[in-house]
N, C-alpha and C positions, 0 to 999 in steps of 0.2 A: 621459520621461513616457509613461507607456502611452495606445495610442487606445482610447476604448471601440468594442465591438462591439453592432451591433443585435440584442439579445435575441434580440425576437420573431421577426428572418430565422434566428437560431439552432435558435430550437424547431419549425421548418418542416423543419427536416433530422432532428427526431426523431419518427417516426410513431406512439408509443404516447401521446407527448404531447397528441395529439387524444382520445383515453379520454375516458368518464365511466366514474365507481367509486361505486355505491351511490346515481343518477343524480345523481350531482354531478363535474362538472371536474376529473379528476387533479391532484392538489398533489404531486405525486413530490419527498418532502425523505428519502428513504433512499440517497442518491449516494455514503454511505462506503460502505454496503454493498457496493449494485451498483450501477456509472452504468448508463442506456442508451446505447442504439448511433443514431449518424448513417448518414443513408443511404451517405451516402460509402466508411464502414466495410463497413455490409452489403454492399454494390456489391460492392467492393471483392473481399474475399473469395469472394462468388457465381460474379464473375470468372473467380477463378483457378481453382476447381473446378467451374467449366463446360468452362473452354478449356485447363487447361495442368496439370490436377491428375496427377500423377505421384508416387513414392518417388522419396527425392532421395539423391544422394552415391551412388548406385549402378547408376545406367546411362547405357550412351551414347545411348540413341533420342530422338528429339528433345523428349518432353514431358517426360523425367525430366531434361534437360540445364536447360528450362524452368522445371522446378519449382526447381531448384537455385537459378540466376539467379535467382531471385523472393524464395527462399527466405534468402541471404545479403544478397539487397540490403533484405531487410527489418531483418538483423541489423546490417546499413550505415547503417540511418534511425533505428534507437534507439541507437545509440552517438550517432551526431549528438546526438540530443533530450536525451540526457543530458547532454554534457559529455564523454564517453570519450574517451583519445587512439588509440584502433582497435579497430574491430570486434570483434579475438580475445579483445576483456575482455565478451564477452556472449554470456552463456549462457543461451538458453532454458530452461525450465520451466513447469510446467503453474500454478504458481500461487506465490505468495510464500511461503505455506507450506513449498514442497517448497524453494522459492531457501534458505530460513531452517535448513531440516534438513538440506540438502548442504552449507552452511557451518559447522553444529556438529561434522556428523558427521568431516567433509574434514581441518577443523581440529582437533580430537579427535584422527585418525591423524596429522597433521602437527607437533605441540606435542607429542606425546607424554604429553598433561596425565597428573598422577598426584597422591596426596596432597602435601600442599603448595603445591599450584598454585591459581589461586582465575578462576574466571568469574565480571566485574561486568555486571548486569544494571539494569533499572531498576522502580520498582513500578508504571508505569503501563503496562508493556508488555501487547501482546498477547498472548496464549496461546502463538502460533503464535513469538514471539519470546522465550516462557520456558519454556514445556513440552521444547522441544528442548537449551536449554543445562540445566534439573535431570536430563535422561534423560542426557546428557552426563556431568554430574557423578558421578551413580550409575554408571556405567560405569565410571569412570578415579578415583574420590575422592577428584577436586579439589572445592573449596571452593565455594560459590555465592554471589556477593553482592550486596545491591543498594542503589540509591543512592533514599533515601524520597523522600516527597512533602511540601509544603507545603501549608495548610488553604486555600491560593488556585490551588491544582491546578500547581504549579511542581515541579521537581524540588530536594532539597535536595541543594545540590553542597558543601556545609561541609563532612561526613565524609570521611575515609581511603578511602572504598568502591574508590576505585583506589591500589594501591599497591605495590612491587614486586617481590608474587607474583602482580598480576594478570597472565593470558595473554590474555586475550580480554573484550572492553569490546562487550556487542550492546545496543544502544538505539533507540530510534522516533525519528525526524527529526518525524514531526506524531501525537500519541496519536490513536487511533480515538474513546474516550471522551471523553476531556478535550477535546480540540483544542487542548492544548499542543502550539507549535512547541519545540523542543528547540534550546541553540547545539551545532549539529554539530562545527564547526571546532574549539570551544571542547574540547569533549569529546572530540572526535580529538585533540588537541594531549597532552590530559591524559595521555591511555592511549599518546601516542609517547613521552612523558619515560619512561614506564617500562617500555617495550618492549614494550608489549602493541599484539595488533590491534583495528581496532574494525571490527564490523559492524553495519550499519544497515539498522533495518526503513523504506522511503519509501514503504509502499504509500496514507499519506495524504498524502504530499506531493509527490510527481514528476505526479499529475494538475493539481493545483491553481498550482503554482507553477514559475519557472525553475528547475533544480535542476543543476550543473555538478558530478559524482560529481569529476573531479578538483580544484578547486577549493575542495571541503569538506575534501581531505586524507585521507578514508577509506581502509579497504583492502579492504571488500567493503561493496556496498549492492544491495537488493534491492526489487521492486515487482512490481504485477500487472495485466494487462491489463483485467479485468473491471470495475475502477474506474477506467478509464483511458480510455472509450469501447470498448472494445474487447470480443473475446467472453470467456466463461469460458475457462478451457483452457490459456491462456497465461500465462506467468510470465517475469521476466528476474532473473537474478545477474549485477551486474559486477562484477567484481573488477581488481586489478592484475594485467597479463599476467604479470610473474614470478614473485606470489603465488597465479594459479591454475592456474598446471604445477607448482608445490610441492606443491599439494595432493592427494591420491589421491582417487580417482575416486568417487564415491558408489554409483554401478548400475553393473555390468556388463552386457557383451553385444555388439551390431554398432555398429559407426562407432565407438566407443570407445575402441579399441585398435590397435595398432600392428603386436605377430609376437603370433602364436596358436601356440601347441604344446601338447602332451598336458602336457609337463615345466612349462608355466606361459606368462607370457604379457606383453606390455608396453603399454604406455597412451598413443594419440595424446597431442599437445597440446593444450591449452584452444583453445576452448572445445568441441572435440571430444569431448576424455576424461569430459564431464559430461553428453554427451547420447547415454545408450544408447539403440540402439533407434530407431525410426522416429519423427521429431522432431515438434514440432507444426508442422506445417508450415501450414496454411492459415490458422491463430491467428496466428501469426508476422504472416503478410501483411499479416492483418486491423489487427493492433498497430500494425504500422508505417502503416499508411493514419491510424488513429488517431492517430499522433505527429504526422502530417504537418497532418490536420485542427486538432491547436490549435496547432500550429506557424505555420497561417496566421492563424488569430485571435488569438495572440500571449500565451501566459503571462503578459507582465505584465499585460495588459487581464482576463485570464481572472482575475489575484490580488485584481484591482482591486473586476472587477464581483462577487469571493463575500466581499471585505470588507465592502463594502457592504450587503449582504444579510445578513450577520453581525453588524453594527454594527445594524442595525435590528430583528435579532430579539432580539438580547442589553436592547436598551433598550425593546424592548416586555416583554420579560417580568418586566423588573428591574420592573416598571410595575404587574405584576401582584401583588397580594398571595396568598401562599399557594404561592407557583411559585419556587423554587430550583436555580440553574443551580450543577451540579459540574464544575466547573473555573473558566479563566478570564473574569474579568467584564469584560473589555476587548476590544477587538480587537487589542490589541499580542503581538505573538509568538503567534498560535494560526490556527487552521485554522478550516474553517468547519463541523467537528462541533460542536454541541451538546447536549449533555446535561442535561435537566431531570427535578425531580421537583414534583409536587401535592401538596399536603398531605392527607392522607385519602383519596388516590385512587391502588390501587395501577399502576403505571408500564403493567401489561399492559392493564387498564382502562383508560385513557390514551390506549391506540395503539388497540383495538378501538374506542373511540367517536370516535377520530379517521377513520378507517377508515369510519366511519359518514359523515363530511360528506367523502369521498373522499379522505381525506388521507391521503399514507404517512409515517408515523416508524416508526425502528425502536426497540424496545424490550428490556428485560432488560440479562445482565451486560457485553454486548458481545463476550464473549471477550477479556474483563479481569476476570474478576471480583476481581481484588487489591485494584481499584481502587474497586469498589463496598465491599469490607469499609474499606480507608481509611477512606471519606467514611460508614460507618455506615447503607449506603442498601441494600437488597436487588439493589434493580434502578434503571434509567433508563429514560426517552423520550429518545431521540436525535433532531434534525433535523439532516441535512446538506444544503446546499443546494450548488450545482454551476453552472456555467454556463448552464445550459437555464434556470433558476428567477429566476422577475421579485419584483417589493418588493410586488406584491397576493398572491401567496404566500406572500409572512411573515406579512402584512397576515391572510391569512384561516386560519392556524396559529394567529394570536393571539387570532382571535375566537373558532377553535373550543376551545382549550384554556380559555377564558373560558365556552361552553358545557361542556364536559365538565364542569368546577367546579360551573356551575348545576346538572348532569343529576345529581349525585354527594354533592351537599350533604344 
């Protein structure tokens, strides 16, 4: 049983949370977007590029030796936080985006996909987790597929969408819109009977909850710092150590490679081969201070305290007449995105008169918009609540979305 954590000691380590917006008290509910940063994290970082900021893997003087040690033992504390069975299955990147497009592309040169071949995807995915496998497609034409949705924001798993010509199986572990959680194992199992890999987009679920990358059975999964307490800039890919020396490199350039000649050239190993170029090194740091910070408050307390907060907002709004939540209407299996819409009040209206009683949602397609044509919606108000976020938060989400009604009728 998880311990709970004091809130309110929490939100003392976040400084923007003292804000007014429009003189009213920040209600910051946009955390799938971007969370904020703890001091620990800022610290953190300031730290190292005060006292020990160097280019790393390329000198012996003693602050580039420093940045190194810093720099790998950050890549030592997200293998931890995940689950990894060793560091060399974690590959920095600037954002999950880029983790999601060295995996199409890596696997793409690695599968050889060609007509007949078929990529299963899913319809709730993010952009950043479909736009890279249809550019895929169109390169090599292999097949695209995907597995539909349920009118309760589920995935429908009855259809053939895997089967065996699939090569590569990419899905969301938690949807950005819906806040379905997804069964990972379930779906990794599916896509091993018939030889396919899967890859997983976690960047809504490695913040929110424990998450053990080997333990789901995957073969590549991917997240991002900036939702993770951590700064922009940063991104992780892990993979399996023998699945990412298989794969060809994405970038070229330094640290990458192994002999250089005029005649051509050969490719460190992972997770070398995937980080050309001068790494992000002081994002790295800051990431890993981030792991460590909810590592001490405890994932399962952190799953505990945004179900709750989930559980409250879902039955306040169900409460509401005229206010429809797209996806699920439970707490069971989902995250603590939310997605609603007003009756008569379009979604952008919504978040700008929210905005007015200091409230942040975010709004529009999400970067899913598949998912909005599904449900016949143009757009959503999204709330995602986080660990910084108390129950007078939902509490005063619910009253203003009850005025914006009044201000709109």
């Amino acid at each position: 049983m998880s311990t709970p954590f004091d809130v309110e000691a929490v939100r003392k380590d976040f400084p923007v949370l003292s804000r007014e917006v429009n003189g009213h008290a920040l209600v910051y509910l946009d955390s799938a977007s971007s969370s904020h940063k703890p001091r620990q994290v800022l610290e953190a970082e300031r730290r190292f590029v005060e006292e020990h900021y160097s280019n790393v893997h390329r000198g012996v003087h003693t602050l580039s030796q420093e940045a190194t040690d810093a720099y790998e033992a950050a890549r030592a504390t997200v293998a931890r936080f995940i689950g990894a069975s060793s560091d060399r299955e974690v590959v920095f990147t600037k954002n999950v985006t880029e983790s999601l497009n060295l995996a199409a592309h890596s696997l793409g040169g690695l599968l050889q996909l060609g007509p007949g071949d078929e990529v299963c995807v899913t319809e709730m995915e993010h952009h950043s987790n479909l736009v890279p496998w249809q550019m895929l497609c169109e390169r090599t034409g292999a097949t695209l597929r995907w597995f539909g949705l349920t009118d309760d924001g589920r995935l429908d798993l009855s259809t053939d969408a895997v089967n065996e010509r699939t090569k590569v199986l990419a899905f969301t572990h938690v949807s950005n819109l819906l806040g379905t959680e997804n069964p990972v194992a379930e779906l990794a199992a599916r896509a091993r009977a018939v030889g396919a890999l899967t890859v997983v987009d976690g960047a809504q679920a490695v913040p929110h909850q424990p998450v053990s990358v080997t333990d789901l059975g995957v073969d590549l999964y991917a997240f991002t710092g900036h939702k993770l307490l951590a700064p922009t800039g940063v991104g992780v890919l892990w993979g399996r150590a023998d699945l990412l020396d298989a794969m060809p490199p994405f970038l070229g350039g330094g640290s990458m490679i192994e002999v250089v000649r005029m005649s051509g050239s050969t490719y460190a190993k992972a997770p070398e081969r995937f980080e050309a170029g001068t790494p992000v090194v002081s994002q790295a740091i800051a990431l890993a201070a981030a792991c460590d910070y909810l590592a001490d408050l405890g994932l399962d307390a952190v799953a505990a305290h945004e179900q709750a907060l989930t559980g409250r907002l879902l039955s306040g709004l169900a409460a509401l007449p005229g206010v429809r939540v797209v996806g699920p209407a439970t707490t069971e299996l989902r995250g603590s995105a939310v997605s609603f819409v007003v009756d008569g009040v379009h979604p952008h209206d919504v978040g700008q008169s929210l905005d007015e009683l200091g409230i942040a949602v975010r709004v529009g397609h999400h970067c899913a918009a598949p998912v909005c044509q599904r449900y016949g919606v143009p757009a959503t108000a999204r709330a995602s609540s986080y660990l910084y976020n108390t129950e007078d938060e939902i509490d005063a989400l619910l009253e203003g979305i009850q005025k914006v009604q009044a201000f709109w009728r």
